[in-house]
Backbone as CSV, one residue per row, in Angstrom:
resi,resn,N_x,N_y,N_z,CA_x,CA_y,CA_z,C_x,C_y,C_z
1,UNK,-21.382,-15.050,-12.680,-20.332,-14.153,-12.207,-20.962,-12.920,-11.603
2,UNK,-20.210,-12.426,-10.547,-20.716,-11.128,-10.011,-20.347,-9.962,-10.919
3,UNK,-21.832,-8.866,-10.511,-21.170,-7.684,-11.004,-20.252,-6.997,-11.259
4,UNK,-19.173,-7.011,-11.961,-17.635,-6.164,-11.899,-17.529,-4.839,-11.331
5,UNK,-18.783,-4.155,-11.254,-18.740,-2.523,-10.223,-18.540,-3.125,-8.987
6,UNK,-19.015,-4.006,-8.711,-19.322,-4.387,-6.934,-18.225,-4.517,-6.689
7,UNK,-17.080,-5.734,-7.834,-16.189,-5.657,-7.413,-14.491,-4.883,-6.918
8,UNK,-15.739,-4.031,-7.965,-14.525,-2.746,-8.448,-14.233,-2.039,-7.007
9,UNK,-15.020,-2.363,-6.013,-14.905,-1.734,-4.752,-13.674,-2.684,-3.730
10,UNK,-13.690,-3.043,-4.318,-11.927,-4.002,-3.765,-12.338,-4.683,-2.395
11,UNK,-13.500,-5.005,-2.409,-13.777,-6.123,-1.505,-14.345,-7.330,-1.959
12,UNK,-12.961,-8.013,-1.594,-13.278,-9.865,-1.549,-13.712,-10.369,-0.722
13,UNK,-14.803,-11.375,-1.288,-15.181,-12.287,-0.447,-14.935,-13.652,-1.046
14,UNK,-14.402,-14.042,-0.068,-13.796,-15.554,-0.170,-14.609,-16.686,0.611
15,UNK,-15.531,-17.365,0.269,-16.567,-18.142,0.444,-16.668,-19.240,0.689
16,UNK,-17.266,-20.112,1.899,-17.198,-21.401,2.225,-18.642,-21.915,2.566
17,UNK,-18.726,-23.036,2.883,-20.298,-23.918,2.583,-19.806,-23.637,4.031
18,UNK,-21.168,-23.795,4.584,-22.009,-23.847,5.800,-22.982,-23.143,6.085
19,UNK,-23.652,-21.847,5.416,-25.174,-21.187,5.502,-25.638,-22.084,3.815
20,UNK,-26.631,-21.899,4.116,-26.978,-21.740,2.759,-26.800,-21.177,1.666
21,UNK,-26.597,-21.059,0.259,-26.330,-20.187,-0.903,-26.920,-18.954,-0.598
22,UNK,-28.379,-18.789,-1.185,-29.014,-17.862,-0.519,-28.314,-16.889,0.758
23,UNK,-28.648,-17.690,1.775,-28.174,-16.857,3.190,-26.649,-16.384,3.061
24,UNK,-25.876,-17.145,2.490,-24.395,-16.884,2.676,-24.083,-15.342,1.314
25,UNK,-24.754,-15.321,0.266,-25.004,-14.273,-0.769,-25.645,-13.294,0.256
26,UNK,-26.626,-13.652,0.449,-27.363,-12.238,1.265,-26.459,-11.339,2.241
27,UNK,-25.486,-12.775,3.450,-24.426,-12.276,4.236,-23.413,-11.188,3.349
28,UNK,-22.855,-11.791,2.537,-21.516,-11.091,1.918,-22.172,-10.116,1.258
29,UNK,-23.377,-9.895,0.815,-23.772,-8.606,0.157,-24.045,-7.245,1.179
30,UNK,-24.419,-7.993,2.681,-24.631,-6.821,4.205,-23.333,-6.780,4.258
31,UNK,-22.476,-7.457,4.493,-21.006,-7.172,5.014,-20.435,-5.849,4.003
32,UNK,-20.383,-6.679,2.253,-19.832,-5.436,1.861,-20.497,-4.057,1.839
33,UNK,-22.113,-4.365,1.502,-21.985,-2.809,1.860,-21.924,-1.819,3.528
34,UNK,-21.739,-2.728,4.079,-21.662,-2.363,5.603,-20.282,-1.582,5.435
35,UNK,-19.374,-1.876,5.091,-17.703,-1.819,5.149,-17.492,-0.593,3.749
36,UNK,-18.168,-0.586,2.420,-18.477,0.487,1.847,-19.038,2.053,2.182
37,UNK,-19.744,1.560,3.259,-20.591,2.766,3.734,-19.951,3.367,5.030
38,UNK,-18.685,3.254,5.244,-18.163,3.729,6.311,-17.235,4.548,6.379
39,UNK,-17.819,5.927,6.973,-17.401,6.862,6.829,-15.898,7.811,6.250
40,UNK,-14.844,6.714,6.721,-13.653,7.064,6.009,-13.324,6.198,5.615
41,UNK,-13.968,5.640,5.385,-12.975,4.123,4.037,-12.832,4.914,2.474
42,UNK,-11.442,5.470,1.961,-11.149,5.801,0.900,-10.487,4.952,0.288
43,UNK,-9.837,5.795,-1.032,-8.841,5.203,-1.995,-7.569,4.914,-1.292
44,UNK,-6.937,5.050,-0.220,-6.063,4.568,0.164,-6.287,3.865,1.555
45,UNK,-7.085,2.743,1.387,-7.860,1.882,2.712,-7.920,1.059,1.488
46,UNK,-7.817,-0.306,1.727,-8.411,-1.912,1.369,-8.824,-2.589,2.312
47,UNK,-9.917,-3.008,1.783,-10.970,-4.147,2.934,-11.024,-5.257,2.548
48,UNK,-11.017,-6.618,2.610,-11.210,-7.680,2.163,-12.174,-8.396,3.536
49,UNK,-12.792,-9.578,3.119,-13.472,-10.496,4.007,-13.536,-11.805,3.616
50,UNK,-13.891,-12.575,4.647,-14.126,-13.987,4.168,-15.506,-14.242,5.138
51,UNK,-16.108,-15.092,4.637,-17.341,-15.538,5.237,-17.300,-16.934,5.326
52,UNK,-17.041,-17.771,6.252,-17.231,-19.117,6.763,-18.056,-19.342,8.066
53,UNK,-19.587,-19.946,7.095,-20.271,-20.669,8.269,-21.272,-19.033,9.062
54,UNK,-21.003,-18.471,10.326,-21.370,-17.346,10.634,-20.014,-16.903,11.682
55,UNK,-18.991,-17.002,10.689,-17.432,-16.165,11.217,-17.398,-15.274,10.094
56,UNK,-16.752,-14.354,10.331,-16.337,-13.160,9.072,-14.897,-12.977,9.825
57,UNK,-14.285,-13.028,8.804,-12.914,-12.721,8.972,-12.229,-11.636,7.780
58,UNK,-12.194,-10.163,8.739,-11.848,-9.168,7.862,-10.318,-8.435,7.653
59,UNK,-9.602,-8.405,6.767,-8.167,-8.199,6.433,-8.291,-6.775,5.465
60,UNK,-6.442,-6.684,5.129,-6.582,-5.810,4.575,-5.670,-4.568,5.370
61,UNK,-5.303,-3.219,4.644,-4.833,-2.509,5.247,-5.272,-0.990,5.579
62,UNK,-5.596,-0.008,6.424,-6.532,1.086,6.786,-5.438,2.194,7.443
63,UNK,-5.593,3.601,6.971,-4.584,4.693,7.738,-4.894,4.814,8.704
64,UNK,-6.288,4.315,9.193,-6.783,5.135,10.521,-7.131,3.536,11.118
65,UNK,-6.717,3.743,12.604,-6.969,2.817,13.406,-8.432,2.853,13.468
66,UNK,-9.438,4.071,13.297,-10.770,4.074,14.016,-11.141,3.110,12.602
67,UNK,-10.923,3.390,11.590,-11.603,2.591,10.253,-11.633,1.228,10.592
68,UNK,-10.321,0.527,10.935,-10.434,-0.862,11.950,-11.342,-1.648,12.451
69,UNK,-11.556,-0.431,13.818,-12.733,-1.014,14.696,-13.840,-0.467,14.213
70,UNK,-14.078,0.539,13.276,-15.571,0.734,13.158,-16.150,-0.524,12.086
71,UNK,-14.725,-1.082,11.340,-15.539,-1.870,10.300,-15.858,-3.268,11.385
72,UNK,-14.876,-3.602,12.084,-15.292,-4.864,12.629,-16.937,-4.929,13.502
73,UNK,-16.810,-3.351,14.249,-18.342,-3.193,14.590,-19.417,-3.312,13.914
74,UNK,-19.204,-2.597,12.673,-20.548,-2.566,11.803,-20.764,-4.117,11.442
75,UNK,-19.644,-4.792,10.993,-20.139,-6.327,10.915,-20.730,-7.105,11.868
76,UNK,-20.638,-6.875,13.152,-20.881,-7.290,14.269,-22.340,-7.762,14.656
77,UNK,-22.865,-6.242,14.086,-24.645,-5.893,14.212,-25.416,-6.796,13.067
78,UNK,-24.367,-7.520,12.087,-24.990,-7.910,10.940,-25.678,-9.586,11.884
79,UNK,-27.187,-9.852,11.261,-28.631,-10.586,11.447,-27.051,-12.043,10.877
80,UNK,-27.076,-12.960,11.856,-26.381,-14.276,11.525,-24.396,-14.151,11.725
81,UNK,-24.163,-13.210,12.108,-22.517,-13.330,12.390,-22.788,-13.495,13.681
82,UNK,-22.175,-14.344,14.313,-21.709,-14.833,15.520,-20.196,-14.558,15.787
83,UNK,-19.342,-14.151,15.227,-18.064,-14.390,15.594,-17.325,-13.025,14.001
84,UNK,-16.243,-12.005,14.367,-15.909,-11.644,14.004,-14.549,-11.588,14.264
85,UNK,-13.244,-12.049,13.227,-12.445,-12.069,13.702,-11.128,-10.736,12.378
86,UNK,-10.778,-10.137,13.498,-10.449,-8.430,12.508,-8.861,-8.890,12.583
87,UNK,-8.444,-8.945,10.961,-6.996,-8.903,11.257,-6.510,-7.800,10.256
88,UNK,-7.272,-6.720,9.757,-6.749,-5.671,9.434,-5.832,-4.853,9.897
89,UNK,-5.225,-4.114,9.090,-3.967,-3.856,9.516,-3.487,-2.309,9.284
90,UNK,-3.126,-2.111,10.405,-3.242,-0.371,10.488,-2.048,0.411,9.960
91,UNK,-1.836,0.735,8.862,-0.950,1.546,8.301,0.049,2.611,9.110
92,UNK,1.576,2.402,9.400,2.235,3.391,10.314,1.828,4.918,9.524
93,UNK,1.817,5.661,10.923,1.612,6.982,10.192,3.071,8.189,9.741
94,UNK,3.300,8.154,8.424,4.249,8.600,7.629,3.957,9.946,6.892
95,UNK,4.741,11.046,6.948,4.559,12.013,6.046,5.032,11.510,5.240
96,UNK,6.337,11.343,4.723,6.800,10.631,3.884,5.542,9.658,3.141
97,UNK,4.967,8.932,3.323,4.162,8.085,2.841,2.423,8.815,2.294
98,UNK,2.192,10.092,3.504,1.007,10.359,3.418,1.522,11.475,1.408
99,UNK,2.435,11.902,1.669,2.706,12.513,0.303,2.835,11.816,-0.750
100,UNK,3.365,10.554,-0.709,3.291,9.446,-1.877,2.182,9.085,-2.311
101,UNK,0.975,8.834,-1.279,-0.308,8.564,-1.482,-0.580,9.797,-2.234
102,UNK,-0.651,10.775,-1.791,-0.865,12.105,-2.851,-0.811,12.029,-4.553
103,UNK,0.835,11.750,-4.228,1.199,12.259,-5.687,1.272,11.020,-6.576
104,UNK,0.563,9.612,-5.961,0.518,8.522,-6.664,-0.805,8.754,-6.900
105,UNK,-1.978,9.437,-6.586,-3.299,9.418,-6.349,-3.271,10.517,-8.108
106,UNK,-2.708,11.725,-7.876,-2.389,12.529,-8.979,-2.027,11.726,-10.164
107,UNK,-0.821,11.029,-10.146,-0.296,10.220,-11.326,-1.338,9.732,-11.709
108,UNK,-1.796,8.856,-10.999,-2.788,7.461,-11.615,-4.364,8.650,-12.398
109,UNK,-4.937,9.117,-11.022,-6.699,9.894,-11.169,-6.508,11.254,-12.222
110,UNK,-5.409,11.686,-12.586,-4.790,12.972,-13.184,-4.717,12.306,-15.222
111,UNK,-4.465,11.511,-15.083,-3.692,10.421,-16.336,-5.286,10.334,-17.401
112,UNK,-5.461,10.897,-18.333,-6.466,10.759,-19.438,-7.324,9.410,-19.703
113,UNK,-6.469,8.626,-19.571,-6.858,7.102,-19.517,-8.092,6.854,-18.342
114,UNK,-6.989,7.422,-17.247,-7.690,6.685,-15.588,-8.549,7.650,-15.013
115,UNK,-8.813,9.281,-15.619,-9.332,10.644,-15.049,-11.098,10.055,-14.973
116,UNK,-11.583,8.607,-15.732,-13.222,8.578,-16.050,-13.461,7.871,-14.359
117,UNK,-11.977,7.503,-13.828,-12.465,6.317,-12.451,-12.527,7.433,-11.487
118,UNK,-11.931,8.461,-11.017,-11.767,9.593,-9.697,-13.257,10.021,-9.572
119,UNK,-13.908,9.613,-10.698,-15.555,10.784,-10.313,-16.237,9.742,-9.556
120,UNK,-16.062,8.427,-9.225,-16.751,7.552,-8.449,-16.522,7.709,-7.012
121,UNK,-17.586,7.423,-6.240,-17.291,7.830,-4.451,-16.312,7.347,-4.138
122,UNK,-16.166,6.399,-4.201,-14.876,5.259,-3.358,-14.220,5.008,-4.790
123,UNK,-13.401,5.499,-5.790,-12.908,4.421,-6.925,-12.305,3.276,-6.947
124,UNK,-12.080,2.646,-7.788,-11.930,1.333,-7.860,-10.317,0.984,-7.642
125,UNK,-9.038,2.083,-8.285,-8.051,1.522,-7.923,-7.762,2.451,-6.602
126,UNK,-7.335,1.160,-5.802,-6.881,1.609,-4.011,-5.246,1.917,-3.823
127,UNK,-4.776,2.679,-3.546,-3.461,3.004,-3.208,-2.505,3.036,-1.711
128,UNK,-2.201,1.682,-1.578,-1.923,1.454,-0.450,0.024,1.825,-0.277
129,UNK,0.148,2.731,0.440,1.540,2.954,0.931,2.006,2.596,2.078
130,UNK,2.985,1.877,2.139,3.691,1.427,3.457,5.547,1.390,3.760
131,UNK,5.948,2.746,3.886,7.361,2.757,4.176,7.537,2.628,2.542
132,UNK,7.114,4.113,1.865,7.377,4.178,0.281,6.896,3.332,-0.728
133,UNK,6.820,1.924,-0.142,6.342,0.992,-1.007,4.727,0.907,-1.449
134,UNK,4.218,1.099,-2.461,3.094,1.061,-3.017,3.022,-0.303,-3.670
135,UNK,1.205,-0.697,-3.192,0.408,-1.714,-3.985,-0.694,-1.432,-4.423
136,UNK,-1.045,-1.634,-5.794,-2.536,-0.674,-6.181,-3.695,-2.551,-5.950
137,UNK,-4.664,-1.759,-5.392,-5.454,-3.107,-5.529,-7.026,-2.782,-6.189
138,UNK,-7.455,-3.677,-6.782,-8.514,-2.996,-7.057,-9.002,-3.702,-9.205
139,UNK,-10.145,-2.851,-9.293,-10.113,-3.676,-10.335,-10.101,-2.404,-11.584
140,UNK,-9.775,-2.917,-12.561,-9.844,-1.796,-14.059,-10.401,-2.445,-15.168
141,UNK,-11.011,-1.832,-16.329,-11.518,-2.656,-17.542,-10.880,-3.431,-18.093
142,UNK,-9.015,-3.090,-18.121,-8.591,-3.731,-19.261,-7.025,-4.023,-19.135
143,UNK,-6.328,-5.031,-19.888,-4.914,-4.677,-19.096,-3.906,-3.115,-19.321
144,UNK,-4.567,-2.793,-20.802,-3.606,-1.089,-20.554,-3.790,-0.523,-19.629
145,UNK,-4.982,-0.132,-18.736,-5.349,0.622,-17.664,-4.418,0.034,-16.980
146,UNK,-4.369,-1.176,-16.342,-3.884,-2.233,-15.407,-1.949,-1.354,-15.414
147,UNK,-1.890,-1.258,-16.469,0.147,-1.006,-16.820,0.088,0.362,-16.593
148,UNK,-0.803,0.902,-17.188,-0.854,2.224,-16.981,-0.605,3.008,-15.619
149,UNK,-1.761,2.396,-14.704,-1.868,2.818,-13.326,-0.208,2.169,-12.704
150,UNK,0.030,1.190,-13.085,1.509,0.815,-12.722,2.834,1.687,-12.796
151,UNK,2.531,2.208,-14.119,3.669,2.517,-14.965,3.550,4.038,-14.325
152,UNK,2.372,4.815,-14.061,2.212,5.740,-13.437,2.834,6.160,-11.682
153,UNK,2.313,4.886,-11.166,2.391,5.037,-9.694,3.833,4.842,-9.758
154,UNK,5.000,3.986,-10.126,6.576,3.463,-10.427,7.077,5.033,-10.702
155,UNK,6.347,6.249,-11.478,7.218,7.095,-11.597,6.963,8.322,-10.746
156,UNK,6.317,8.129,-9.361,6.653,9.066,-8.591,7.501,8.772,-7.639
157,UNK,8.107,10.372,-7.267,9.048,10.209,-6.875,9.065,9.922,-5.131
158,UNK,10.227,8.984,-4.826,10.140,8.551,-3.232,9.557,6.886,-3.435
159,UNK,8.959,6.528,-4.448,8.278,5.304,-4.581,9.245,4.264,-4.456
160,UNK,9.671,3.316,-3.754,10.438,2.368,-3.774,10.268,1.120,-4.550
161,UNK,9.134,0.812,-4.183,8.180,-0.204,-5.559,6.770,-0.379,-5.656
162,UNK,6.502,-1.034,-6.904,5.254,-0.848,-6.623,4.744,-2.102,-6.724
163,UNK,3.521,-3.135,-6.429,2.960,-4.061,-6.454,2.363,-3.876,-6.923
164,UNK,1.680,-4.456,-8.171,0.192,-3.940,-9.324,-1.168,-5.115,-9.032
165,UNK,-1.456,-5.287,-8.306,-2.354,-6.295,-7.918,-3.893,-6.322,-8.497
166,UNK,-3.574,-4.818,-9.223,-5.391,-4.469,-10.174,-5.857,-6.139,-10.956
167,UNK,-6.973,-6.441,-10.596,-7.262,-7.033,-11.349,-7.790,-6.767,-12.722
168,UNK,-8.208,-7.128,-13.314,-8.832,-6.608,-14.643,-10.269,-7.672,-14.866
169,UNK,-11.289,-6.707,-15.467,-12.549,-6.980,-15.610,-12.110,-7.923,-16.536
170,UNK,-13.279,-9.073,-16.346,-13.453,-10.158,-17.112,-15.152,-9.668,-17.592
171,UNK,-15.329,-9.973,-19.211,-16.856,-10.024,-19.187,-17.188,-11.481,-19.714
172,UNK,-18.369,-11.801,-19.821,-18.839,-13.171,-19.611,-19.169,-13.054,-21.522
């Protein structure tokens, strides 16, 4: 099993035969940190990828159109992708929404439980708003955290619903 920090960065990779083990691990380990290391990818941006063969196919939802194309670029330059295909998806721009992200960011990173995840660069739960509606994605230790961050983000106000999609750490 992979590291649970790595994954805590809310990028999936969804994996198919055609490089080698080796080569295809090495790929998805440049991709994610390619897409980690970019300049405005925050807590309210999700990235996902898939790696088939030497296609990358990157999803997911971003506030800023430039986050978009800079991630599909940086994959671009990566040693064995031939083909990048970007179906990320650019978040309308909402006051209404940019304040929900706020005060859902407060609820959840503010909360005694969840205050140990905000000191990490990028943290692990992502707060995606779209027309009021919130989905947290991302991973947490345990399922109280998991209800918690739920039960948190559900009681601010303007929130229409919320989707709890945190996964929760598995240890081996």
């Amino acid at each position: 099993m992979r590291n649970p920090i790595i994954r805590s960065l809310t990028l999936t990779a969804l994996l198919a035969t055609g490089l080698g083990a080796a080569e295809l691990e090495g790929v998805e380990r440049q991709v994610r940190h390619e897409l980690v290391m970019l300049p405005y990818y925050s807590v309210f941006d999700n990235l996902t990828f898939q790696v088939r063969d030497s296609t990358v196919t990157l999803a997911g939802r971003v506030t800023q159109p430039t986050l978009r194309s800079a991630a599909e670029r940086v994959v671009q330059r990566i040693e064995g992708i031939s083909e990048v295909i970007n179906k990320i998806e650019v978040l309308p721009v909402s006051s209404n929404d940019d304040r929900i992200r706020s005060a859902v960011f407060r609820a959840i990173y503010y909360h005694p439980v969840l205050s140990r995840y905000a000191i990490q660069s990028v943290p692990p739960i992502h707060i995606i708003v779209k027309n009021g509606d919130v989905t947290l994605e991302g991973v947490v230790h345990n399922t109280a955290e998991k209800n918690i961050a739920g039960v948190q983000a559900n009681g601010v106000a303007g929130v229409f619903s919320v989707v709890n999609s945190l996964a929760v750490e598995t240890r081996e």
